[in-house]
N, C-alpha and C positions, 0 to 999 in steps of 0.2 A: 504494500500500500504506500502510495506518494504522502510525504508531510507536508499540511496545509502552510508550515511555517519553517523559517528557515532555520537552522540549526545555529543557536546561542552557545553564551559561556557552560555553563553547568550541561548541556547536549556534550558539547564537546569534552568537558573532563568527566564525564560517565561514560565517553565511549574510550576514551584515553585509561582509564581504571579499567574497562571491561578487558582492553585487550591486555592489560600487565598482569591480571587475575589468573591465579592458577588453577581454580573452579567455578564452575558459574553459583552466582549470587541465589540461592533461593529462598525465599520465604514466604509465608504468605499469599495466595493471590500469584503466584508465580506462573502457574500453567493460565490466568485469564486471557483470554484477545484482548490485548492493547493497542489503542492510537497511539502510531509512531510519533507524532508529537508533543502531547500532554502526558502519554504516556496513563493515561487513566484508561478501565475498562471500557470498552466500547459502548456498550450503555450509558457512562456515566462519562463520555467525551465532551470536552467545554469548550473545543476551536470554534464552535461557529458564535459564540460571545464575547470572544477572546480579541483584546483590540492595544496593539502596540502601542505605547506610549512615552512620551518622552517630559524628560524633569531638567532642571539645573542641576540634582543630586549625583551621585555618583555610589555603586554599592558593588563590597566584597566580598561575596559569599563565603566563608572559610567551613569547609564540611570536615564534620569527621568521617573515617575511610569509611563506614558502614553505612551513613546517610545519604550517599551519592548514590547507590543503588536504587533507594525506595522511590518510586513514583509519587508518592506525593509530600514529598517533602515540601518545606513553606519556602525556602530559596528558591526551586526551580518556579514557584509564581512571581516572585519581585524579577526574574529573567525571562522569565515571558511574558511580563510586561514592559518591563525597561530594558530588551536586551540591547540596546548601544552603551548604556550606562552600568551595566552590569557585568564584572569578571569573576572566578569561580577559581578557588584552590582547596588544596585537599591538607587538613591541619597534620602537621607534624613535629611535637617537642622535642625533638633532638636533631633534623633532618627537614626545617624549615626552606621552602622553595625558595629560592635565589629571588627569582621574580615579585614573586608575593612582599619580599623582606625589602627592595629597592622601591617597589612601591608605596608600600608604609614608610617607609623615609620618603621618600616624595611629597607625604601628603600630611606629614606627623600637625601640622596644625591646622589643616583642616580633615581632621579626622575623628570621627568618635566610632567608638567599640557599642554596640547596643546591648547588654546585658543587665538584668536586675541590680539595683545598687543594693547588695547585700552589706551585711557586718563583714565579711571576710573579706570582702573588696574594700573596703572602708580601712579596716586595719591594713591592706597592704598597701596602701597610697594612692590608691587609683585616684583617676582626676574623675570627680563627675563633673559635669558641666550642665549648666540650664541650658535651654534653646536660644533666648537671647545671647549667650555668652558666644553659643555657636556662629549663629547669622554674625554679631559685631566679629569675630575673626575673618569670618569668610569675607567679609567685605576687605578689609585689610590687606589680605593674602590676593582677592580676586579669584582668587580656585572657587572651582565646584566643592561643596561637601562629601565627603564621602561617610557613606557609615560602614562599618567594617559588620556581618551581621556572622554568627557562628552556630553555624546549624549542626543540628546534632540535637537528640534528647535533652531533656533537665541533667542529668547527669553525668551524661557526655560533654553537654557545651560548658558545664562549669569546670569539669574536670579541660576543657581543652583553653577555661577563661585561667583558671587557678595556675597550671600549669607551664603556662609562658608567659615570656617578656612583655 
């Protein structure tokens, strides 16, 4: 079956993870007929409401390695709908992509992590930031915002917030 839509960030590093995999991914829902592009069941297909769009923002979807598989993760919707603003990496605490890391330095001030402000983040010095505090830098900078989003479970994405730089 032809994709109603062209192939985004998180398309391309789920087929990039698929072919380094040394078994196929199965869970759940694994033998249903899927649309190559949404990658939802066939009945439950959402291309024909599905409407690109575009933002000043900028977004990085940082996946843990098990998240990139599932079709419905909440990243691969902010990449189908923002996909010119939208890039996609796969998290790694020891073995961080080059690209991903040069990027975050590119963008360190106009950049925020979207994560609950917990205690644990609070004691290790994370900068929260209000929205205003965001918009006055981006003006300053002139860059687009970026948010850096970290997909993966409750426990995954803390574990993948806790455990790095």
């Amino acid at each position: 079956m032809t994709r109603p839509f062209p192939k985004h960030a998180v398309d391309q590093l789920r087929e990039d993870c698929e072919a380094k995999a040394m078994r196929p991914f199965l869970a759940r829902g694994s033998n249903a007929k899927r649309c190559p592009s949404c990658l939802m069941a066939k009945f439950a297909c959402f291309c024909t409401q599905r409407q690109m769009q575009n933002t000043s923002l900028q977004f990085i979807l940082l996946y843990h390695r098990d998240e990139i598989h599932k079709p419905t993760n909440s990243g691969r919707l902010i990449a189908d709908l923002f996909p010119n603003q939208t890039k996609a990496f796969i998290w790694s605490r020891t073995e961080p992509d080059k690209a991903l890391l040069n990027l975050l330095n590119e963008l360190k001030e106009s950049c925020t992590i979207l994560f609950p402000n917990t205690e644990t983040a609070q004691n290790q010095g994370r900068n929260v930031r209000d929205q205003q505090d965001i918009l006055k830098t981006d003006e300053e900078t002139g860059k687009p915002h970026t948010f850096v989003i970290l997909d993966g479970t409750w426990k995954q994405a803390s574990k993948m917030f806790h455990q790095s730089e």
